[in-house]
N, C-alpha and C positions, 0 to 999 in steps of 0.2 A: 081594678083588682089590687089587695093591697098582698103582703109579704105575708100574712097569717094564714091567705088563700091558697099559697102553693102546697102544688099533689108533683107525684113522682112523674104524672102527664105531663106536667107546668114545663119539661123540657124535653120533650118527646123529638125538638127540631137538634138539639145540640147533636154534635158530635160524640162517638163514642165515650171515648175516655172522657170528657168534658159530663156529659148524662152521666155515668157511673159516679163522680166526685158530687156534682149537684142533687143526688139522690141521698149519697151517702151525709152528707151534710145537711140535709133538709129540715130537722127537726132545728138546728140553729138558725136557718136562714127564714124560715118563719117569726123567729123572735125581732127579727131586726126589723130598724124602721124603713121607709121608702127612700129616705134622702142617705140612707148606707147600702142597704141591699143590691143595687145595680152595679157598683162598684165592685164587688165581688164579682156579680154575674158577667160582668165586662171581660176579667178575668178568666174564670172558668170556663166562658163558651170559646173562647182561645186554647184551653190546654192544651189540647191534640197537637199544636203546630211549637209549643212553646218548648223553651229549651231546657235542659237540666234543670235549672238554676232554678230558671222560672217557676217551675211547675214545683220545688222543693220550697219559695218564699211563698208562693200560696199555699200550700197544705202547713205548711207552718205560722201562716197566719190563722186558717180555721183552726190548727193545733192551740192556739194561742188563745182566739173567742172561746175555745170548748171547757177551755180550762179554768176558764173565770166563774167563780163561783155565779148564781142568779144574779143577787141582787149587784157585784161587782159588773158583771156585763149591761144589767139596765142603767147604772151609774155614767157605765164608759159610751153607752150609747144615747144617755137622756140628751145634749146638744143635738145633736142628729134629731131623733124625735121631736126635739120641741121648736124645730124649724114648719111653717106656714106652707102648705103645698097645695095646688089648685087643682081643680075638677080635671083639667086637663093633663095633668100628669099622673095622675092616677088614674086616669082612664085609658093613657095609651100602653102600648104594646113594649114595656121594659124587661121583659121577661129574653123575648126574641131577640129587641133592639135596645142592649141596653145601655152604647155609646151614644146611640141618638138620644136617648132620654137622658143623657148624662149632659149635652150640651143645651137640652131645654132647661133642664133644669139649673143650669149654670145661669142662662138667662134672666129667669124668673127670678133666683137670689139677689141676681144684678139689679132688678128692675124692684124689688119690693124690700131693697138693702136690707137683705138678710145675709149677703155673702159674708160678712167680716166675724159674723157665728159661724156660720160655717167652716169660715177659714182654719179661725182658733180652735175648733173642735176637732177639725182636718189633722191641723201640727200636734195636738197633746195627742191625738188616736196614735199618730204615725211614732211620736216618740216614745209611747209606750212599747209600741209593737215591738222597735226596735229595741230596746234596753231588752226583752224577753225573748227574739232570738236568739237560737243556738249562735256561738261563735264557731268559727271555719277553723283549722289550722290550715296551713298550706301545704304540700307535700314537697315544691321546691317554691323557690322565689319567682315572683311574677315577672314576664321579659316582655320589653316592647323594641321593638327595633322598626326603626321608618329611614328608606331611602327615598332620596330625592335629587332633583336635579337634574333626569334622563335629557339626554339632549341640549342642555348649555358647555360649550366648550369652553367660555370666560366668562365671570360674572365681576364687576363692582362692589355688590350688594354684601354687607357683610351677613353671614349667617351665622346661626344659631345665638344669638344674642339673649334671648332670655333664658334658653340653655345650657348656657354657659354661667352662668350666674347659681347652678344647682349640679356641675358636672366638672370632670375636665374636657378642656379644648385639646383635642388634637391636631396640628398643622402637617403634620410628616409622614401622615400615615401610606404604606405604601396601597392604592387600590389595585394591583393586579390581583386577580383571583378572588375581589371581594363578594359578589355576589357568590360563587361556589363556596367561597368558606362562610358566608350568612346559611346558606341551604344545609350543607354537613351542621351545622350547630343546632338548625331547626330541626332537623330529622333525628338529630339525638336524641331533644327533648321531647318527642312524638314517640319515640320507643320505649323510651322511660318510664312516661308518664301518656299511656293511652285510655284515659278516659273523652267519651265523645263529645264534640263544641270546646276542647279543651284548648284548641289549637286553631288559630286563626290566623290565613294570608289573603289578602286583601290589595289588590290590581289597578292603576288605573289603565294598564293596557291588556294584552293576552295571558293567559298565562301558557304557557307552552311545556315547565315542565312541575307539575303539579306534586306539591312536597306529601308523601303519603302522612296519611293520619291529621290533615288541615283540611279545615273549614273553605273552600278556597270560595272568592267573591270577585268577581275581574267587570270594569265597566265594561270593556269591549266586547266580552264573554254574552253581554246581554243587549246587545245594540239592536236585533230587530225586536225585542220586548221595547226597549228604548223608544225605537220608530214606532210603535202602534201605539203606543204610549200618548207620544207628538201628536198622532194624527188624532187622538181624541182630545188631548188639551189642544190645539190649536182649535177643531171644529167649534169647542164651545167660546173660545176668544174672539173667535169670529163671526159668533152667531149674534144676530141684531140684539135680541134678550138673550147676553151673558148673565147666568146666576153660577156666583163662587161656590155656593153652600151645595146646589144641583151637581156641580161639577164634581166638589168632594163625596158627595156621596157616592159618584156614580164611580169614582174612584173607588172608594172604599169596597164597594160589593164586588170589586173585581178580584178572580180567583188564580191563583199561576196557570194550570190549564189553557184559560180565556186569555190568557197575552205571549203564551208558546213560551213559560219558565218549564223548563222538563226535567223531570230526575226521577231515579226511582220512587220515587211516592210523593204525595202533596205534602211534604213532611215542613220540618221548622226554616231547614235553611234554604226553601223554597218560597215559604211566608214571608223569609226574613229579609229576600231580593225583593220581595213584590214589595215592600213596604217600604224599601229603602226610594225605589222610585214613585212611589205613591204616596209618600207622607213626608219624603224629602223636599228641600225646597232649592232648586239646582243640579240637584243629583241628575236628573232626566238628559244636561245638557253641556254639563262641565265635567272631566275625568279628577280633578284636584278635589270638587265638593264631593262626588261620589265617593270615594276614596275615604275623607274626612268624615263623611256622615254614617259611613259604613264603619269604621272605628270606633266611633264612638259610640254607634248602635252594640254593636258586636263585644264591647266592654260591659254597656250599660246593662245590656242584658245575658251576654252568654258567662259574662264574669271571666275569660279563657286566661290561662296560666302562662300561655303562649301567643302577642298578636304580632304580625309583623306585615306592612304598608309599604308598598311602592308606588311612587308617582311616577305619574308619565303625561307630557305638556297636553293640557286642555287648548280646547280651540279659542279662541279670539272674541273678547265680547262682541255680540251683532245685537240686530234688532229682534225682540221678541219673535216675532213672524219668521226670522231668520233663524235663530234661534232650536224654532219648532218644525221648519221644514222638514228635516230630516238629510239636510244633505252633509253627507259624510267627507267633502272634498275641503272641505272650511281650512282657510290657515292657522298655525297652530299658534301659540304663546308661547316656548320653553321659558325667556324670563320671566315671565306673568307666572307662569305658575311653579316656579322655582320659590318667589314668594310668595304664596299661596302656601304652599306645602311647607315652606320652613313655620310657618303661626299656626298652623297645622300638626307639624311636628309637636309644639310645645302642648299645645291643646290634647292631643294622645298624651302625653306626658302629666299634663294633671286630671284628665278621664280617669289614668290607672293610680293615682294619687288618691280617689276616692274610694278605692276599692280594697278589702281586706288583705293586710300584709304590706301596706303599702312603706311601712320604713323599710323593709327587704326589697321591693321592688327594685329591678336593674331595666335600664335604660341605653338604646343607641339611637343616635343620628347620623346617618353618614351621605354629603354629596356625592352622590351616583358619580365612578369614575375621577377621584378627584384625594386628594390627600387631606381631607377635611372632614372631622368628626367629633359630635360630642358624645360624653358617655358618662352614664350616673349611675351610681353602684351604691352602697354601705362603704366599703373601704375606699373610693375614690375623694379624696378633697375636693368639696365644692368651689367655682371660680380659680380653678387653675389651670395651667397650661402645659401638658407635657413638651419637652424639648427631644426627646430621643424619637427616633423612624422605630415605626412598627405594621407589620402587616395586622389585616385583619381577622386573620388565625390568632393573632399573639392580643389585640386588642378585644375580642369575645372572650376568650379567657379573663384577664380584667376586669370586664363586667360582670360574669358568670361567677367566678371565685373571689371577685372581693371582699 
């Protein structure tokens, strides 16, 4: 089946909203060739779970193909077309499966060096696309706030080093009342500014008291998804014939329902756990990579105006086997992942560096319990050090109104 093939049938399996977008675009997606068309469809049979943002860069990319005069769209799509495709890829199933077809067909460029047309075709599509996207404005400045440190009562280690280098350093700051006056600042901007996925908290322990109008994501939150998780990558680790590629997929078709994610509906930020443990690499077993992978997912994709990250010490490297057993008694690291979460820190810090509005973006860092913070604003001097005590009511104001 090629792309000129497709009827309004051709997606009878998709999802609602996903079928209605595929339908309504149909007469474009016929024009395309085989080595574009999937990529789309990759997209589209996801809408239903995708978030704001998402679901606003795809219809703005078809807004973008529809708009291109004929002969301008068969120009921007002749690389793609004039790529070699084999019996077997056009004979399978990319309609339904159109990730798996995505990764044979990765293969086959690899194998018949055709990827590096590809590539170039790939970067000039993508650059155009972008220059003809609408720009955003922002309605406030984008915040990121990441605590760390739960659980070390002295450390050596010096922190915040590369952030320090884009922020000032605070030494005096006083921590009592930190975390309450981090929660009053986020519940502000949740009232403010309540549009949905705007607002993202992100756990590596319980959350216990859950900031209304947040996205909330807590590793702990999800430990017996975690355990069924183990218990199927461990079986296949252990199976005489381990196949990676079997395992991912067997990953991939798996649905929240099927591993006990529950919420009121199979909705995005239900997708959006499954995939953190299913496409992560650590997330399944460490509370510092969970955390980190979950941030920089939850940027990548929800784009939030709001995200803020607490750590809390991951368990102790073991043995793979150990690892996946499941047992919850493990001893912890709090230094291990005091560094962890500080590279972590700075990594959230340029995640939101790529995202629109990023010279307004403000920024905290604060050691959990502890008189040490960095903070990056517009009005703060980069690589300096304030000398006066301040609590962390008077220090969110500085970031907030600089």
């Amino acid at each position: 089946m090629l792309p000129p093939q497709l009827t309004a049938e051709s997606f009878k399996t998709y999802p609602p909203k996903a079928r209605a977008l595929a339908i309504a675009n149909l007469p474009l997606l016929k024009e395309l060739p085989l080595a574009f068309t999937p990529f789309l469809l990759r997209e589209i049979i996801t809408y239903d779970w995708k978030f704001p943002k998402e679901q606003v860069q795809l219809t703005s990319q078809f807004d973008y193909l529809t708009k291109l005069w004929p002969t301008q769209r068969k120009r921007e799509m002749e690389p793609f077309e004039s790529l070699k495709l084999n019996d077997n890829l056009e004979s399978s199933d990319w309609v339904n499966k159109p990730a798996q077809f995505l990764e044979q067909l990765s293969a086959h460029l690899w194998a018949t060096q055709q990827m590096d047309t590809f590539r170039d075709a790939s970067e000039t599509y993508v650059r155009k696309l972008n220059v003809n996207l609408p720009s955003e404005e922002l309605r406030v400045p984008r915040l990121g706030i990441v605590v760390l440190g739960e659980g070390v009562a002295k450390t050596e280690y010096k922190l915040f080093q590369k952030l320090r280098r884009r922020g000032v350093y605070f030494s005096k700051l006083d921590p009592a009342q930190g975390l309450a006056a981090i929660a009053d600042a986020l519940r502000a901007r949740a009232t403010a500014q309540s549009t949905p996925f705007a607002h993202w908290h992100i756990e590596g322990s319980a959350i216990t008291s859950p900031i209304p109008g947040y996205a909330s994501v807590t590793y702990d939150g999800l430990s017996a998804v975690r355990a069924k998780l183990s218990s199927i990558m461990l079986s296949a680790y252990e199976s005489p014939k381990f196949d990676p590629e079997q395992l991912r997929t067997k990953l991939a078709a798996l649905t929240p329902e099927s591993v006990g994610i529950t919420g009121a509906e199979d909705g995005p930020l239900e997708r959006f756990q499954l995939s953190l443990l299913t496409e992560g690499s650590g997330t399944q077993v460490y509370s510092t990579t969970f955390v980190q992978w979950a941030a920089r997912e939850a940027l990548r994709r929800a784009e939030p105006l709001t995200i803020y990250s607490r750590y809390s010490p991951r368990q102790k490297e073991r043995t793979m086997d150990e690892l996946l057993s499941g047992n919850q008694k493990a001893a912890t690291d709090p230094e291990g992942s005091l560094i962890d979460a500080d590279m972590a820190a700075y990594y959230t810090w340029i995640n939101i560096q790529r995202l629109s509005g990023a010279d307004n973006a403000r920024f905290l860092a604060w050691f959990e319990g502890h008189n040490q913070a960095v903070a990056i604003a517009p009005g703060l001097k980069p690589a300096t050090e304030e000398p006066a005590s301040i609590d962390m009511a008077g220090l969110l104001k500085r970031v907030l109104y600089s």
